[in-house]
Every structure is written in C-alpha cells, then in structure tokens.
C-alpha positions as CSV (number, residue, x, y, z in Angstrom):
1,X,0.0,0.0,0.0
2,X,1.4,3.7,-1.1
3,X,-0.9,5.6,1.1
4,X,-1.4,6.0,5.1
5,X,1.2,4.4,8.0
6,X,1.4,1.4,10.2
7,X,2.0,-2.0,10.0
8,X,-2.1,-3.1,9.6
9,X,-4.9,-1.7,8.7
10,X,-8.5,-1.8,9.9
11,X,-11.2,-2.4,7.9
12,X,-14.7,-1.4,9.5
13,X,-17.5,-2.8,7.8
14,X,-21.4,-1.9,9.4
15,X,-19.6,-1.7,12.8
16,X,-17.4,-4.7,12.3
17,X,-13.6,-4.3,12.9
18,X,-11.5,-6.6,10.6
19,X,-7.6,-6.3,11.3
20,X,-5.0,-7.2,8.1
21,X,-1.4,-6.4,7.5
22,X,-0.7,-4.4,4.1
23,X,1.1,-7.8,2.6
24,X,-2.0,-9.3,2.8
25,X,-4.1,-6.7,1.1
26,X,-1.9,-6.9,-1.6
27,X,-3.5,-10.4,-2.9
28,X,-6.7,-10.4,-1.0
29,X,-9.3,-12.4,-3.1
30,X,-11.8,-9.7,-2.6
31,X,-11.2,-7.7,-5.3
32,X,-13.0,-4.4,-3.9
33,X,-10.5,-4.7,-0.4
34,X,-7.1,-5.4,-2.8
35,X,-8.1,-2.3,-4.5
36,X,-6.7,-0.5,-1.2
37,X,-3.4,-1.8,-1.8
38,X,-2.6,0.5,-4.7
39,X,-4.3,4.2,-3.7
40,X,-1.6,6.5,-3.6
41,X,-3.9,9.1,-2.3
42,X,-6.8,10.3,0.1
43,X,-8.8,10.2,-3.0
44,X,-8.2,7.3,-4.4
45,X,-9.0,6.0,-0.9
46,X,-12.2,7.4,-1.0
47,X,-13.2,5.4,-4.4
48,X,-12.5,2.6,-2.8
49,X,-14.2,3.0,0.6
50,X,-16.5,5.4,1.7
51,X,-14.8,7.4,5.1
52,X,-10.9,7.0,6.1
53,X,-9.7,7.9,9.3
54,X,-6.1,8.7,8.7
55,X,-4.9,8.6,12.8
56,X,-6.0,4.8,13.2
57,X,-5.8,3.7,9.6
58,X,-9.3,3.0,9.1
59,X,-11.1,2.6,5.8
60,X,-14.7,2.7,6.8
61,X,-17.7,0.9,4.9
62,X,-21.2,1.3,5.5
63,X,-22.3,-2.2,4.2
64,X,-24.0,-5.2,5.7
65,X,-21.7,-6.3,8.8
66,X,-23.2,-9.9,8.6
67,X,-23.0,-10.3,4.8
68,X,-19.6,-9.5,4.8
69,X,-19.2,-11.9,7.6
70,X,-20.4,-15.0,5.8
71,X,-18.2,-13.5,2.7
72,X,-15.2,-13.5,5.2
73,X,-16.8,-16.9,5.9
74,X,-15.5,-17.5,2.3
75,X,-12.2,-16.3,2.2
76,X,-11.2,-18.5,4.8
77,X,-12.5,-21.4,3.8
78,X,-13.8,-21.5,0.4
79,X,-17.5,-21.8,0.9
80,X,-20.0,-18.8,0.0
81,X,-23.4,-20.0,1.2
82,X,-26.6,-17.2,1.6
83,X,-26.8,-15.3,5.4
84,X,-29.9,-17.0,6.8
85,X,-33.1,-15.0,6.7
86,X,-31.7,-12.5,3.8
87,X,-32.9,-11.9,0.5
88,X,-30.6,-13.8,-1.9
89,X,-30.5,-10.5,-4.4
90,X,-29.3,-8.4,-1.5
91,X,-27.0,-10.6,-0.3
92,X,-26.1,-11.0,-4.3
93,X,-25.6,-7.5,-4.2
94,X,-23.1,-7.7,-1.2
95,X,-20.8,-10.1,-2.9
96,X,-20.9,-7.9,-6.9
97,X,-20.0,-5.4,-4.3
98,X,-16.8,-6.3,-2.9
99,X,-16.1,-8.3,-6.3
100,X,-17.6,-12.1,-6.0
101,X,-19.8,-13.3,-8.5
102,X,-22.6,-15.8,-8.6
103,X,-20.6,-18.8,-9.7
104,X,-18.3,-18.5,-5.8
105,X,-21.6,-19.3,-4.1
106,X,-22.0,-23.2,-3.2
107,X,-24.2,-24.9,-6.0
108,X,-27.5,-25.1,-3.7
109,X,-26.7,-21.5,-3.3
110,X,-27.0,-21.2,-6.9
111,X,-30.2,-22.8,-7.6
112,X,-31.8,-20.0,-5.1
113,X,-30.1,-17.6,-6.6
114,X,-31.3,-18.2,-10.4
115,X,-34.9,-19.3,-9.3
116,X,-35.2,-16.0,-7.3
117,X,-33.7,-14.2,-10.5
118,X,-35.9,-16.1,-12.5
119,X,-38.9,-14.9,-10.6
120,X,-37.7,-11.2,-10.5
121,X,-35.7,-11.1,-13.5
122,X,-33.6,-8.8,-11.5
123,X,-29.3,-8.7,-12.1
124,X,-26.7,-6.3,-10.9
125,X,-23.4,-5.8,-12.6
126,X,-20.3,-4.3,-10.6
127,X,-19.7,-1.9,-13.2
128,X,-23.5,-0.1,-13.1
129,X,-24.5,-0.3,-9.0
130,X,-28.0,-0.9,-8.3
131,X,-28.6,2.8,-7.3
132,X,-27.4,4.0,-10.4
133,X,-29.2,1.9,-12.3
134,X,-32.4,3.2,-10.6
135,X,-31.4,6.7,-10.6
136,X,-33.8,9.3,-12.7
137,X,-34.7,12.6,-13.3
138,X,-35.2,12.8,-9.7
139,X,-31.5,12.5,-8.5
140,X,-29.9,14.5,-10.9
141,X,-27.9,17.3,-9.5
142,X,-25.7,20.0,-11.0
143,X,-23.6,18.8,-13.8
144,X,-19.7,19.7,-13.9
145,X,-18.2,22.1,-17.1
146,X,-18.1,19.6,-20.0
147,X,-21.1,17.5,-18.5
148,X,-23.2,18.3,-21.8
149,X,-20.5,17.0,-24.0
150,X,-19.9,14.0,-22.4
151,X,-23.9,12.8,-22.1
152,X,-24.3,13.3,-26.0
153,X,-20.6,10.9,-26.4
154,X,-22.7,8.3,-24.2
155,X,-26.1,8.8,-25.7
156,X,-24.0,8.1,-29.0
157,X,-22.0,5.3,-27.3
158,X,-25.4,3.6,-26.1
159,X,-27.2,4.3,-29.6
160,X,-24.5,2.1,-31.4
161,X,-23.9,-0.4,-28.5
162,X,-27.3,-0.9,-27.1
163,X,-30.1,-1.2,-29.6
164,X,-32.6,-1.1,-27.0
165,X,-31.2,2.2,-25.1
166,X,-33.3,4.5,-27.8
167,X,-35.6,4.8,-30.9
168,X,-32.6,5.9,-33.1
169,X,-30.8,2.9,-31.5
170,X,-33.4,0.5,-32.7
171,X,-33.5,2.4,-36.1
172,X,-29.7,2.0,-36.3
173,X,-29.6,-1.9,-35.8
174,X,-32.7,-2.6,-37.9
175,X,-30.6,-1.0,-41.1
176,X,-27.5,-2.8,-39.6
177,X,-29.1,-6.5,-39.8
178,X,-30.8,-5.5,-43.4
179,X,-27.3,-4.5,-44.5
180,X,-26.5,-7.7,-43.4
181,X,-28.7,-9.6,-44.6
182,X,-28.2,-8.2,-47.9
183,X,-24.5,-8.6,-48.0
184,X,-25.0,-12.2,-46.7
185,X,-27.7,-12.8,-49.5
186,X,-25.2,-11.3,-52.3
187,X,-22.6,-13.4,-51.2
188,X,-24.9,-16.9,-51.6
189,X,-26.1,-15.5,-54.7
190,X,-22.8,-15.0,-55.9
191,X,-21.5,-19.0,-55.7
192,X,-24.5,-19.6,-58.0
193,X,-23.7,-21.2,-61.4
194,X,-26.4,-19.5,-62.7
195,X,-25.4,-16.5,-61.1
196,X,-21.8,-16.4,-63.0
197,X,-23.2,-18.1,-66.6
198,X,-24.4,-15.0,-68.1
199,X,-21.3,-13.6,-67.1
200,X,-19.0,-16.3,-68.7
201,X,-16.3,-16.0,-65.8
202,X,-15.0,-18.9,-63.9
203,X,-14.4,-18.7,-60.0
204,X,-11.0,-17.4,-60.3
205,X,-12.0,-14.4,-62.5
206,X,-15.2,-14.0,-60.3
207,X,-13.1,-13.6,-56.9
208,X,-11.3,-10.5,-58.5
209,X,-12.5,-7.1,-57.5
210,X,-11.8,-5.4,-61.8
211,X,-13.0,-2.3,-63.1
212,X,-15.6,-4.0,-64.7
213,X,-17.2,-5.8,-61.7
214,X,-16.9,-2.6,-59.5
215,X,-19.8,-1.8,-62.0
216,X,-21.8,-4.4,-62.0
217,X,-25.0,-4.6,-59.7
218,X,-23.2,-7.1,-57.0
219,X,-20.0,-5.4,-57.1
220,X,-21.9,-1.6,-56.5
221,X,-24.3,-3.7,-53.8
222,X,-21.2,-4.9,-51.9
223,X,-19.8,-1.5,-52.4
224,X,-22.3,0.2,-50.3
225,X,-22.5,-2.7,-47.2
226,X,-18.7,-2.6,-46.8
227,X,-19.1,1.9,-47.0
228,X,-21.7,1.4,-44.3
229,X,-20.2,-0.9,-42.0
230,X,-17.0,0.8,-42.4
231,X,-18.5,4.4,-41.2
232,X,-20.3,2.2,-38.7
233,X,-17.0,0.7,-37.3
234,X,-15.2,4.2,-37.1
235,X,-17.8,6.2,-35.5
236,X,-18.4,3.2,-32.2
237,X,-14.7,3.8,-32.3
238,X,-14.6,7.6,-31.9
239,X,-17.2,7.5,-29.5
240,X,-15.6,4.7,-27.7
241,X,-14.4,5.4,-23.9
242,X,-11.8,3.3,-24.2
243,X,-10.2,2.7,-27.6
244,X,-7.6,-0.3,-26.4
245,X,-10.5,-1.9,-25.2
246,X,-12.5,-1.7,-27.9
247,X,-9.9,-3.3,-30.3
248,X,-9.5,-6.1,-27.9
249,X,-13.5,-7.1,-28.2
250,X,-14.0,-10.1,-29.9
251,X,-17.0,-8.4,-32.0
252,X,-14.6,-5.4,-32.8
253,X,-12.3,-7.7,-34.3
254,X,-14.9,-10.0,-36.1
255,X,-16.0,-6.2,-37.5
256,X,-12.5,-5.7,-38.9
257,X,-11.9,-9.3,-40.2
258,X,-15.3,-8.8,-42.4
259,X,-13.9,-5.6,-43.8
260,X,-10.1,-5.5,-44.3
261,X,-10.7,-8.6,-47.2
262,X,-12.5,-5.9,-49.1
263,X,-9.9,-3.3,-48.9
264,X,-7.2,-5.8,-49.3
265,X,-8.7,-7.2,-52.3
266,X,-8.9,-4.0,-53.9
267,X,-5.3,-2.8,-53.2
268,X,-3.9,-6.0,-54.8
269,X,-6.0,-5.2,-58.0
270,X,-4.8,-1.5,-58.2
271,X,-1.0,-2.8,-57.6
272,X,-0.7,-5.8,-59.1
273,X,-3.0,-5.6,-62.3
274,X,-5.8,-7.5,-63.2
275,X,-3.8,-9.7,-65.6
276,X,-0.7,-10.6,-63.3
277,X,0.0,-14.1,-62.1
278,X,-1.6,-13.3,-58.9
279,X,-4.7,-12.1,-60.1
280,X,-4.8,-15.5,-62.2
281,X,-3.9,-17.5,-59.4
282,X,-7.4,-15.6,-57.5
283,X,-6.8,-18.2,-54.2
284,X,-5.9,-15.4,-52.0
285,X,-8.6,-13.4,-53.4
286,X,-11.0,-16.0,-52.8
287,X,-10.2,-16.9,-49.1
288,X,-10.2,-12.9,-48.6
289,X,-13.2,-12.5,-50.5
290,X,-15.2,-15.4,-48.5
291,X,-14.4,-14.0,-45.2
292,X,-17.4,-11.9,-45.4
293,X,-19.1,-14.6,-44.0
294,X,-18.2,-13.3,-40.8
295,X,-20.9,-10.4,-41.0
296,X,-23.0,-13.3,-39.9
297,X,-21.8,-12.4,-36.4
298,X,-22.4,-9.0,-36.2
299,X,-25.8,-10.1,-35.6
300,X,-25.3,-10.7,-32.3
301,X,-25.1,-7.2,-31.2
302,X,-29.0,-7.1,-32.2
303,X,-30.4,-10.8,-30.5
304,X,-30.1,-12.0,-27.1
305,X,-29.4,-15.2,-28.1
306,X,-26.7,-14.9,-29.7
307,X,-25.0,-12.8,-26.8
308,X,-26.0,-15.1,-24.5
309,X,-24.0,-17.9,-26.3
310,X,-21.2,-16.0,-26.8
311,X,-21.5,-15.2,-23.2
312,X,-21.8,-19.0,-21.9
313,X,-18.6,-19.8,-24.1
314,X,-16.8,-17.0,-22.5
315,X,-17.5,-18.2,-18.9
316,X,-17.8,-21.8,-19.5
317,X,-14.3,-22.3,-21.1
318,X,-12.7,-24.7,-18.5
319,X,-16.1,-27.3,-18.8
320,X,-15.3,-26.8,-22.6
321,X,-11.4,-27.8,-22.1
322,X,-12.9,-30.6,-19.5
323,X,-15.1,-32.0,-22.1
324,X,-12.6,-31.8,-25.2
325,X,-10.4,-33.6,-22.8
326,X,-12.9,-36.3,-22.3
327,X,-13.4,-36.7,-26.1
328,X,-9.5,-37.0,-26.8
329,X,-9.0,-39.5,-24.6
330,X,-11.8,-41.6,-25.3
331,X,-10.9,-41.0,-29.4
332,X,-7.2,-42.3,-28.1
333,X,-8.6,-45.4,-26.4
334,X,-11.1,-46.6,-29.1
335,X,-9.4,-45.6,-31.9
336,X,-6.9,-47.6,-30.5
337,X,-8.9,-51.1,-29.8
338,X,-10.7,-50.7,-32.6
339,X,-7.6,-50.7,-35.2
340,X,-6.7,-53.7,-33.4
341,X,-9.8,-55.8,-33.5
342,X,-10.5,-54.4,-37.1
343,X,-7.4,-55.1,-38.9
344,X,-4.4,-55.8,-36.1
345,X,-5.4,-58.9,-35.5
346,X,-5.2,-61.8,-37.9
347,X,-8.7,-63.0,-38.5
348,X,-8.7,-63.4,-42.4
349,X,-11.2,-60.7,-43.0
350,X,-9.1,-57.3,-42.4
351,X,-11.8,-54.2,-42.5
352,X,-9.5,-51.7,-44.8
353,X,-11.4,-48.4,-43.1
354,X,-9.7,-49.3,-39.9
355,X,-6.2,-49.4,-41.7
356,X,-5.0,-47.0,-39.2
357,X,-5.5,-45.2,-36.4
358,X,-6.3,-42.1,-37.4
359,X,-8.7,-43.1,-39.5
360,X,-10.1,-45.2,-36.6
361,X,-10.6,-41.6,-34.9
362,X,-13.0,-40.5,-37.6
363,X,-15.0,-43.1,-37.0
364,X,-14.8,-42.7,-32.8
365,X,-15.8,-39.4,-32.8
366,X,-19.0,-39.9,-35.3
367,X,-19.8,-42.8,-33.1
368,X,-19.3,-41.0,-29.9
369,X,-21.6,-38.1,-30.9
370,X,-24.2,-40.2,-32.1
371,X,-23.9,-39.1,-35.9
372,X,-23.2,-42.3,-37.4
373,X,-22.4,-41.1,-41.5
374,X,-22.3,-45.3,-42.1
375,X,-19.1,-44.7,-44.3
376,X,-17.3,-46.9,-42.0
377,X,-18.2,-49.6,-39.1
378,X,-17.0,-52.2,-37.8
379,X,-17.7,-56.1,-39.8
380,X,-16.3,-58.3,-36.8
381,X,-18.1,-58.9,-33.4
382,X,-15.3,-57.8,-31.1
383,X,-15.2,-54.5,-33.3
384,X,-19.7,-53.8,-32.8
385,X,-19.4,-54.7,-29.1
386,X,-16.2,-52.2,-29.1
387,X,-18.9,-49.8,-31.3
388,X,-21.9,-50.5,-28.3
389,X,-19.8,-49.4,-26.1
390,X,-18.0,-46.2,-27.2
391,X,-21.8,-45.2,-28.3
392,X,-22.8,-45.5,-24.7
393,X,-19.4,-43.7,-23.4
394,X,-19.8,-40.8,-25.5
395,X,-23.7,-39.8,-24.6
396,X,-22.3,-40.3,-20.7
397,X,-19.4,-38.5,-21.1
398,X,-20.8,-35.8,-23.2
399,X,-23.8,-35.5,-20.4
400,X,-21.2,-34.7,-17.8
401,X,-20.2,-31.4,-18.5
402,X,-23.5,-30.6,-20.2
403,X,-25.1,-29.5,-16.2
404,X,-22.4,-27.4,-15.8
405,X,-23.0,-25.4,-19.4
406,X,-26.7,-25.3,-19.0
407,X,-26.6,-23.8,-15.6
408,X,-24.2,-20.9,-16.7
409,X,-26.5,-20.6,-20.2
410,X,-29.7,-19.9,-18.2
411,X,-28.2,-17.4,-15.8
412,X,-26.1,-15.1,-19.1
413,X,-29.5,-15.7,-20.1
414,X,-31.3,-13.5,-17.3
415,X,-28.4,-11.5,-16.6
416,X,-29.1,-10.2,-20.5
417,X,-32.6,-10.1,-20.5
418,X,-32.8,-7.9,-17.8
419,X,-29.9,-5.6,-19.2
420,X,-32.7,-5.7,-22.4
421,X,-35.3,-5.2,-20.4
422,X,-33.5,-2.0,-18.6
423,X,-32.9,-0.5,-21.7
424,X,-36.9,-0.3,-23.0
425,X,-37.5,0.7,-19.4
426,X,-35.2,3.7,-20.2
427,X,-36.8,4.1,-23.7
428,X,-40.3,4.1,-22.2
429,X,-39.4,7.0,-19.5
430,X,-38.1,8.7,-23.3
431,X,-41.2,8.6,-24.5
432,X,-43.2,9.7,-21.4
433,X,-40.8,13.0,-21.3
C-alpha cells in the first residue's frame, strides 16, 4: 500500500472491525478490499471506501456487517453459502460489491439464486450499482463544465452499442441487420452457377474485385454494405471510452476481419494488375473475399441469443477444455482397440477403413456423438461390441459437463434479458418525457 502508515490496517465494515497487514491486502481475493493496496492518495482511498480515518488507519464501509461476515466466511474457507433470513438479491448484491460473482456461491446457493432471479428477473453488474441503475430525473444534481458534451458521447456510445437504449438505437440496428442480410444474401447468390453463366467468368475471375465488376450490380451492392459498415466501425470507435479496449473485443475484431478482405482485395487489383499471375492464381482473393461470411456475427449485437452464447462460451471455457479432454482420450482409447480388432489382429477378414488409427478416430468421434455417417463400421463382433460401447461412453461422457454449461446458459441468459429489459425501461421514460 502507497498511502497511510502502520504496520495493519482496519477495515470497519457496518460496525465490524477486521484487522489485516498491508502484505495481505496486496493479494486479497476480494477484489473491492485489494483495490486499497494501490491508492496512492486520500482520493483514491475514498473510491474505494466510503470514510478514512487517517490517525487509526481505518477505511470505513457502511455495508451489511453480517453479509460480509459469511463473505469472510469464504475467504477463509472457500464456501459462499446465503446469510440465513436474507434476501438472496441483496445478499447478491453484497458479494458484486466487494467483487464475487454468482458462480463463488456453493451450487444449492446457486439454484436459489437463479430461481429468485428467474422470478424477478432482476441482475446487478459491478460496473453499473443498483442505485445507479435506478437513478432518474429525480437524482440529478448539478452537472460539472463539460457535462453536456460527455452525455451526448454516451447517448451516441449507447445508440451504437445498445439497440434497446433509444428509438434511433433500434432504427440503427434494424438498417444494420438489413445490411447484413443483404450482404449475406449477395454473397450466396454470388457461388451460383447461374449466377456467373451470363457472365461467362470462372471462379477465379469471379473472386477478382476489376473495373468492370466494381460496375456491375453485386460489385456496387457490396460496395455500399462494406461503406456502411466501415463508417459504422469508425464512429463506435470515436465515440468509444476506451479505444484499447474496444480493439480487444472479440466483436470489434470480427467487424474488422469482415472488412479489411475488401480493402485488401482491392489494393492487390490496383498494384498488381488484373492480368498478373496473382490475379490469375485468385486463391488469395478468394479466401479474402469469403471472409465476409463473418458479417453473420455481427448479428449478435441485435439478439439475445446470440449474446448469451457467446457469453456462456466466454464463462464456461474450463467445462469446454474438460469435455474436449474427455473426447481425446476416449478417441485415443477406441481408436486404439478398434484398429486392433478391425485389422491388427489376424482373422482373415481385415476391414481396410480401420487401416490406421487415425482413420479409426473419424470413426470414434462420429460414433461417440451419435452421428453415425455409415461410411465406416465395424464387420467383426469384437469391433460392434467395441462400437456399443463407445456409443454408450460418449452420450455419458458428453452429459457430464453438459449441467455445468446449462446452468451458466440460463443465468447469461437472465443476466441479458434484464440488461434488455433496462434499456426499453429507459426508452419508455423517453417517450413519457
């Protein structure tokens, strides 16, 4: 710690004196208290906690002394459980507050937690408190110099990022998904035979962004989606907060994969000439040019759906790794014994799919994920046995880690619907005014 004196420091939560020496601020798992460790000022104290006294080393915070008990509870030992005869969204509350999350609370905990969610539809976020969230008209007070010019950056910000925030918002993303949909459309259209036979081009010559095609009625269409998501990608950058952390998003850089091929394809035209080797060769320009597939994506700033997915990935990762693991090594086991029973051994009837096992793998996984293409099985009885029973491991070893998955999938789920939900609220109270 950079600011105040003394060996400890005392925390004093609701009444509640909690003594700790500064090493152990440093790395303390709540992430509100480790804050403390770096202030280097009174000030920066203050965003932290809400009164210091500077003679005893104090940090004062007026918060529910028996919450933070049971979330001290945790710290020591690793189990977050609900303070008996609490609501579960206050206590919720307590733990976004000093930096927990929903997924530290003991899985019983959990089940409360969503069904009282799912009842209410109610979620807090750490970065938006509950009593900002509710604040209106009513609680604004004098605004600082500059105030005016910072509301209409975030009523820009929130009519590109939200579509729900206002009626230009909604306006926005509806011409965003038809410009998508268009581009999307043009693209299919485009692989057509029919599409290319009046033209008399083959794929190679088709791929190449000429003179000529610029012209045509798919080149001009194209012309216009990449010119509006373009001037769509550099104004949410401009009125960005952050600009490092809005390159870092993954649907910033999906954005900027989907429109650098264009651009790129274009440059190579105007400096290497439509007739050079590369132009013939048109593979580069091909992969470039179907990379606009990934428009698709920017679809989910508009749905919830797609958020919430992309959401469940994002927090679900390690039962993601956990299950790939569990496919890999059940691919390496029956891949294995079935190479052997197939063809290893020496029956007289050799199944040549099996040859190796590699190619046993193909057949593992397909089997394991109840596909079953039929391109290969197995001819010998040890081999269907060996097929039963890697069937029957796969749906139990997929089913594992599914609980896990659908429990985080129905609470990004609420958590987003009531972010939606907010949003129309806020447009409603628009309307009213």
């Amino acid at each position: 710690m950079n600011f105040g004196r003394g060996p400890s420091v005392v925390l004093n939560v609701g009444g509640t004196r909690y003594s700790f020496s500064r090493e152990v601020l440093k790395d303390f798992p709540l992430r509100r208290v480790s804050r403390l460790h770096g202030c280097l000022s009174e000030q920066d104290v203050l965003e932290v906690c809400d009164d210091y006294d500077r003679e005893r080393n104090e940090y004062f915070f007026d918060r529910h002394s028996e919450a933070f008990g049971f979330i001290m509870l945790y710290v020591r030992h690793g189990h977050l459980r609900f303070v008996p005869h609490m609501c579960e969204l206050s206590f919720y509350n307590e733990m976004i507050y000093w930096g927990l999350e929903g997924s530290h609370l003991d899985y019983c905990c959990q089940r409360r937690l969503d069904d009282r969610m799912s009842e209410t539809c109610t979620y807090y976020t750490a970065e938006e408190p509950p009593g900002e969230a509710a604040s209106g008209p009513e609680g604004k007070g004098r605004r600082p110099p500059g105030a005016e010019g910072g509301k209409w950056l975030e009523r820009m910000r929130r009519t590109f990022e939200e579509p729900t925030s206002s009626v230009a918002a909604q306006v926005l993303a509806t011409v965003s998904i038809l410009f998508v949909i268009v581009s999307m459309v043009v693209l299919c259209a485009s692989t057509l035979p029919e599409w290319r036979a009046p033209e008399n081009r083959s794929v190679e010559e088709q791929s190449r962004y000429t003179a000529e095609s610029v012209r045509e009625p798919s080149g001009i269409i194209e012309a216009i989606c990449i010119g509006w998501f373009t001037a769509e990608c550099i104004v949410r950058f401009i009125v960005s907060k952050n600009k490092c952390e809005f390159v870092r998003r993954p649907l910033n850089i999906i954005d900027l994969l989907a429109i650098t091929p264009y651009y790129i394809s274009v440059l190579m035209t105007v400096f290497t000439g439509e007739n050079s080797q590369l132009q013939r060769a048109g593979v580069t320009l091909r992969v470039l040019r179907m990379m606009r597939i990934f428009w698709v994506i920017k679809l989910a700033r508009h749905f919830i759906g797609l958020q919430t997915l992309g959401l469940t990935l994002k927090r679900c990762y390690r039962e993601m790794v956990m299950l790939l693991v569990f496919i890999c090594v059940a691919m390496a086991i029956f891949s294995a014994l079935s190479q052997l029973l197939e063809n290893g051994l020496d029956l007289g009837t050799k199944n040549k799919d099996y040859a190796s096992i590699p190619a046993a793998c193909w057949w593992v996984i397909i089997s394991m994920t109840t596909v079953g293409y039929g391109d290969m099985c197995p001819i010998t009885v040890p081999g269907r046995i060996l097929g039963g029973i890697c069937v029957v491991s796969g749906i139990v070893l997929l089913a594992l880690p599914i609980t896990f998955i659908y429990h985080s999938f129905v609470q990004c789920y609420h958590e987003l619907k009531f972010r939606s939900a907010r949003y129309s609220r806020s447009l409603s109270a628009e309307f009213l005014n």
